[in-house]
C-alpha positions as CSV (number, residue, x, y, z in Angstrom):
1,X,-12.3,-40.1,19.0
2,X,-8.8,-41.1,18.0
3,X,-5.8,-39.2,19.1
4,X,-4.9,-37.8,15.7
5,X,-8.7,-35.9,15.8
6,X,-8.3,-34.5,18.8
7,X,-4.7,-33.0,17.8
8,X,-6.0,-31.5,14.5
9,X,-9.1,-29.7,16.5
10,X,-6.9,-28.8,19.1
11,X,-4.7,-27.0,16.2
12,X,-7.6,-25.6,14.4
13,X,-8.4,-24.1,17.9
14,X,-5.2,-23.2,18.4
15,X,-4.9,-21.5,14.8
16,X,-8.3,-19.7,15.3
17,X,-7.2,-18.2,18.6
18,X,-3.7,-17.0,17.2
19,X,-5.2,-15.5,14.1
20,X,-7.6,-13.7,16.1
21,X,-9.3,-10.8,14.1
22,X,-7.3,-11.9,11.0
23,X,-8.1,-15.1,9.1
24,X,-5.9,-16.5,6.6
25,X,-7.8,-16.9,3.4
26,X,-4.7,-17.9,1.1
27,X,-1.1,-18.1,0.4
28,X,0.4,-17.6,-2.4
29,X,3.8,-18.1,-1.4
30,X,5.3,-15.0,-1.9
31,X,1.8,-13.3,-1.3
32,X,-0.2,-13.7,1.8
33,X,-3.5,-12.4,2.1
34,X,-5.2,-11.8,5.5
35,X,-9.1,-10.5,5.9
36,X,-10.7,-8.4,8.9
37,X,-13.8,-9.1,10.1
38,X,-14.0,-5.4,9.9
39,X,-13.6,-5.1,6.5
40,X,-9.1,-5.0,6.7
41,X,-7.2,-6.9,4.3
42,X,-3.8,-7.1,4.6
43,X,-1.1,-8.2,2.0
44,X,2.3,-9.2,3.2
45,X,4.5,-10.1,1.0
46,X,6.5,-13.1,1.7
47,X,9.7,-13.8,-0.8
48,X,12.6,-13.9,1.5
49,X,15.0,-15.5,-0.8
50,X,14.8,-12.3,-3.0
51,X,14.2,-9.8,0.0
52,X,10.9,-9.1,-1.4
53,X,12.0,-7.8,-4.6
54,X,9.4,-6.8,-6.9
55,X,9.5,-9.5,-9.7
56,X,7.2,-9.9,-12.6
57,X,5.6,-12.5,-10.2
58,X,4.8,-10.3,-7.4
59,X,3.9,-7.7,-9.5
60,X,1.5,-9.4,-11.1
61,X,-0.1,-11.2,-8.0
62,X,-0.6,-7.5,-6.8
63,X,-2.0,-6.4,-9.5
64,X,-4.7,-9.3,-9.7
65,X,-5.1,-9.0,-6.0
66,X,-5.7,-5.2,-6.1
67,X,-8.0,-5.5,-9.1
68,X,-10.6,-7.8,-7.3
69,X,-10.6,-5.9,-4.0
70,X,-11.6,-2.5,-5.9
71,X,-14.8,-4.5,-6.6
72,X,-15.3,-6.0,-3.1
73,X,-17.5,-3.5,-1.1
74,X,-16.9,-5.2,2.2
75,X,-13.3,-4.3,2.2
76,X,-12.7,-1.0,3.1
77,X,-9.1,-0.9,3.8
78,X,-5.6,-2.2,2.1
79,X,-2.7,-3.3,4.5
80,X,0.7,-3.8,2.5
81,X,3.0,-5.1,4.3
82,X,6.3,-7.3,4.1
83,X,8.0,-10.2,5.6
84,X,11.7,-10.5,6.7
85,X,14.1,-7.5,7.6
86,X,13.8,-5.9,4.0
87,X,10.3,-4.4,2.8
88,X,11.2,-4.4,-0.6
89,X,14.7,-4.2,-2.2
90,X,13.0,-3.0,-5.3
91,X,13.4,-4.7,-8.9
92,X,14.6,-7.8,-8.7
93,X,18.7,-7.6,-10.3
94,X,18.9,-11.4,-10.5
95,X,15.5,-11.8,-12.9
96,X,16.8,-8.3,-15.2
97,X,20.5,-10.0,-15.0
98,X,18.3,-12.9,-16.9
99,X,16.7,-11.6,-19.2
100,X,19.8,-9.7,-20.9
101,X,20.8,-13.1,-22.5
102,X,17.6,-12.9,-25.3
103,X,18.1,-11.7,-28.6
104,X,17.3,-8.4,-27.9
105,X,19.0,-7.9,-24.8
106,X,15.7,-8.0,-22.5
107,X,14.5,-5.5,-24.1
108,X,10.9,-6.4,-24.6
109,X,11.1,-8.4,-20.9
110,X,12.4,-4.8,-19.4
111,X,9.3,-2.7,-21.2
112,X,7.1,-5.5,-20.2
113,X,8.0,-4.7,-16.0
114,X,7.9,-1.3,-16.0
115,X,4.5,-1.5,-17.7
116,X,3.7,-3.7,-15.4
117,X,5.3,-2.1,-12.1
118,X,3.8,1.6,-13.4
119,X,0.1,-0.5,-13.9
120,X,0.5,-1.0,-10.2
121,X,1.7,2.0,-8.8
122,X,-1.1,3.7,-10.6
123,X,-3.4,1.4,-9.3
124,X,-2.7,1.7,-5.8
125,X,-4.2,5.2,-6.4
126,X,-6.9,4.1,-8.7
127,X,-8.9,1.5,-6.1
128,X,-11.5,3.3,-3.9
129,X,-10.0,2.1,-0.7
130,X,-6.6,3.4,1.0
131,X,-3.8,2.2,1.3
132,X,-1.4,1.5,4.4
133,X,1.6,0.2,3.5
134,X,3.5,-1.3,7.1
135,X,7.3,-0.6,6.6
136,X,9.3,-2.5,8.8
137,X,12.4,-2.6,7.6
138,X,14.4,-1.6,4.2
139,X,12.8,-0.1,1.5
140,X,14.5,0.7,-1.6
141,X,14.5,1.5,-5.3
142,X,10.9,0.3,-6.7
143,X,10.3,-0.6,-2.7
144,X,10.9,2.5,-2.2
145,X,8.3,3.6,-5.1
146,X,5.9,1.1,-3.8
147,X,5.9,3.2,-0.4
148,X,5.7,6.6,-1.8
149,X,2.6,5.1,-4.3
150,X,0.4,4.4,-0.8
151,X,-2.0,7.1,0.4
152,X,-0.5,6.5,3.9
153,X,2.5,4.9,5.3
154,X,3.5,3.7,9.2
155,X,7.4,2.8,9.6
156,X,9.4,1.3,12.4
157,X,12.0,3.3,13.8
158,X,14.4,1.0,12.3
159,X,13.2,1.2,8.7
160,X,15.1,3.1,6.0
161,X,14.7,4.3,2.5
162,X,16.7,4.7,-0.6
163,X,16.9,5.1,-4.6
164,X,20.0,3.7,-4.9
165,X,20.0,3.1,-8.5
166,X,22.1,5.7,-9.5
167,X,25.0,3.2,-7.6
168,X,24.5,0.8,-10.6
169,X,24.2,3.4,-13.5
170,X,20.6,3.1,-13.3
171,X,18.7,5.9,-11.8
172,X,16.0,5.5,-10.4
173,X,13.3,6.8,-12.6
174,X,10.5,5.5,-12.3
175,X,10.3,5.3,-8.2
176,X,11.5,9.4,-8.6
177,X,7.8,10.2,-10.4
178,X,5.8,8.4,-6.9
179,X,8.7,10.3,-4.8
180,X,8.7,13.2,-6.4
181,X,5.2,13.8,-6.1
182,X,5.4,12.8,-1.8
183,X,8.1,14.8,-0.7
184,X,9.6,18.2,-2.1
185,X,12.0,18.5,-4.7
186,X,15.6,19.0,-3.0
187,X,14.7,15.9,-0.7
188,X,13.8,14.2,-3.6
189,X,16.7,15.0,-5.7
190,X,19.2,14.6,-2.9
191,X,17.8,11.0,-2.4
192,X,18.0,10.2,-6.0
193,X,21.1,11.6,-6.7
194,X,23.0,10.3,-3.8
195,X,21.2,6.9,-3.3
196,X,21.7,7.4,0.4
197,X,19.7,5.9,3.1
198,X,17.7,7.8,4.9
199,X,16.0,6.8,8.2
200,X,12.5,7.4,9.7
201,X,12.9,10.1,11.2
202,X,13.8,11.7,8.5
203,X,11.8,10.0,6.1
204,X,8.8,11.4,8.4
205,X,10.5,15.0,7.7
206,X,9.9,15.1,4.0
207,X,6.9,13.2,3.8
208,X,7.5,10.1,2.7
209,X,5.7,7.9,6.0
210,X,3.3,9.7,8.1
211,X,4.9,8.0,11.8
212,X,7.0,6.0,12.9
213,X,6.7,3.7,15.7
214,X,9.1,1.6,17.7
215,X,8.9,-1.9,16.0
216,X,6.7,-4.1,18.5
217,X,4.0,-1.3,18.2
218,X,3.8,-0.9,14.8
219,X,1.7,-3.7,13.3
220,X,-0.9,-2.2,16.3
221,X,-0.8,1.3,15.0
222,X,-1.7,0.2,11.3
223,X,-4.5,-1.9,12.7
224,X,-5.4,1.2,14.4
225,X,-5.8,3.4,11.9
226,X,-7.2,0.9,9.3
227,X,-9.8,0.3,11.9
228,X,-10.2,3.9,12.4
229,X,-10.8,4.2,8.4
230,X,-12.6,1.1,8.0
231,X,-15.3,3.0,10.8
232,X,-15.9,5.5,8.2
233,X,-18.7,5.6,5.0
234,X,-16.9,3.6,2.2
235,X,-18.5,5.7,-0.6
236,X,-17.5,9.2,1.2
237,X,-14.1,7.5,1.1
238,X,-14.0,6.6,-2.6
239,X,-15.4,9.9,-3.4
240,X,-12.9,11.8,-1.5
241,X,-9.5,9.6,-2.2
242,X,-10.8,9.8,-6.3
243,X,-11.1,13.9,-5.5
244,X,-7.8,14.1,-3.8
245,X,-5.3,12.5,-6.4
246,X,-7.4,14.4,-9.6
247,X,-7.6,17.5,-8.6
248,X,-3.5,17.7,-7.4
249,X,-2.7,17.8,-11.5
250,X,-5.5,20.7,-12.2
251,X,-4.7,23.9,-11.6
252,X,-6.1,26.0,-8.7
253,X,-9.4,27.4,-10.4
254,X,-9.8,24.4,-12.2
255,X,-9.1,22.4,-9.1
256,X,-12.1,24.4,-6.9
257,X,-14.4,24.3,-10.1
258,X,-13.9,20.8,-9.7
259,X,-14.3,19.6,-6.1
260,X,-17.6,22.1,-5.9
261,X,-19.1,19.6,-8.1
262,X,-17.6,16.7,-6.0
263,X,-18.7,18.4,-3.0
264,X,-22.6,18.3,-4.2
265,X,-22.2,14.9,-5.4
266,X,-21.2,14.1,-2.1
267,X,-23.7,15.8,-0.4
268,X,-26.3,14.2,-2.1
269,X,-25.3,10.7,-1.4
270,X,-27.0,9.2,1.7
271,X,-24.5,9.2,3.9
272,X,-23.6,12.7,3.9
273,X,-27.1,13.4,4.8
274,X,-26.8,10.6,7.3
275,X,-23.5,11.9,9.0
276,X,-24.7,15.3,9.2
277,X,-28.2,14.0,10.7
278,X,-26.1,12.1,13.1
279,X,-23.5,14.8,13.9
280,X,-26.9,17.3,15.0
281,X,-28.7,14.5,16.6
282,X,-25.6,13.1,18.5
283,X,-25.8,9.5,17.2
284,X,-23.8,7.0,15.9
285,X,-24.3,7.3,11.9
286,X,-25.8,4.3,10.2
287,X,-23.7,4.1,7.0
288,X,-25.1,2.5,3.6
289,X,-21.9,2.6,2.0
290,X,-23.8,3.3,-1.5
């Protein structure tokens, strides 16, 4: 065996050992995608050069990306995460900057992004499986958005959060509907009118991350709980994230009329008859997922 084989297997050995429980299914250079063997896939994006901004380009990779893993029963659990110092500085200036020069000013290119960024906020919440996202850094404007849009989010203590739009005389709109409905109204305001950082801790405060960590513990803590989630029933899951974001726009009555019927729905699935069985019997339940 020449040299040059033994090198490369030594490598893929090598690779195979550092990836560990991850393995790298594909790059898409400003989109990495990493599958569990527990049913985990992480998303990191990966464009340094714009610190992550959220172009048409990564938007739409998300998108697609999202879209095919709401149909993929074996993964039960969505990482986003981010590259570099900055999670996401947000809309990307440069690419807007750009588009002014057509005929009509960027209009059609600006409705076009903002269909496209609200498309995937919305569908963050849409998919049957949660959402991390793994903040380890600077997230602001539409990064800011994209953090408020996931069901849960883990910071390092270093990270911080902003709308800074109204600095540019642009406010921050859109992101305000995802913030607004995470964190209560005079921190939401106060962010928005300002455009101030704000760190973890106090991030944590008003509800915008669930914990913080010190940064060499937090990729562990999101593999943690997206283990922890991943150990649950998938369908009990879909049912229950589905229940959660409709009934918060019904009102109270309506609201209890409707998770009664969610709650029979659920308990006539198998594996609410199988975790129950298992709770009384003291086993391990045996999930079907279906």
């Amino acid at each position: 065996m020449s040299k040059k084989r033994v090198r490369k297997i030594k490598l893929d050995s090598d690779r195979k050992i550092a990836f560990n429980k991850f393995t790298m299914s594909e790059n898409l250079e400003i989109l990495i995608k990493e599958k569990t063997d527990y049913g985990v896939i992480r998303f990191t994006m990966n464009d340094l050069v714009s610190k992550n901004a959220l172009s048409k380009k990564l938007i739409g990779l998300l998108i697609d990306e999202l879209k095919s893993v709401s149909l993929d029963k074996s993964i039960k659990v969505v990482v986003l995460a981010a590259n570099g110092n900055v999670f996401s500085a947000g809309h990307d200036l440069k690419e807007i900057t750009a588009a002014r020069k057509g005929k009509d000013n960027g209009e059609a290119f600006f409705k076009d992004l903002f269909n496209l960024c609200s498309e995937l906020m919305q569908l963050i919440i849409k998919i049957p499986q949660p959402v991390i996202a793994e903040i380890n850094g600077i997230a602001t404007a539409a990064g800011c958005q994209l953090v408020a849009s996931c069901d849960l989010a883990l910071a390092s203590s270093e990270s911080q959060f902003a709308t800074p739009g109204v600095n540019i005389g642009l406010f921050c709109s859109t992101p305000m509907v995802a913030l607004s409905r995470n964190v209560n109204k005079k921190a939401a305001m106060h962010m928005l009118l300002t455009g101030d950082l704000i760190n973890s801790e106090k991030a944590k405060d008003i509800g915008l991350i669930n914990e913080a960590f010190q940064k060499p513990q937090l990729t562990d803590e999101v593999n943690k709980l997206a283990k922890k989630i991943a150990s649950k029933s998938s369908m009990t899951i879909k049912i229950g994230k589905k229940a959660f974001y409709n009934q918060a726009e019904m009102s109270l009555s309506k609201a209890y009329e409707y998770t009664s019927m969610t709650m029979i729905e659920n308990l006539l699935n198998h594996d609410a008859k199988e975790g129950i069985d298992a709770f009384l019997g003291k086993r391990t339940p045996d999930w079907k997922n279906d």
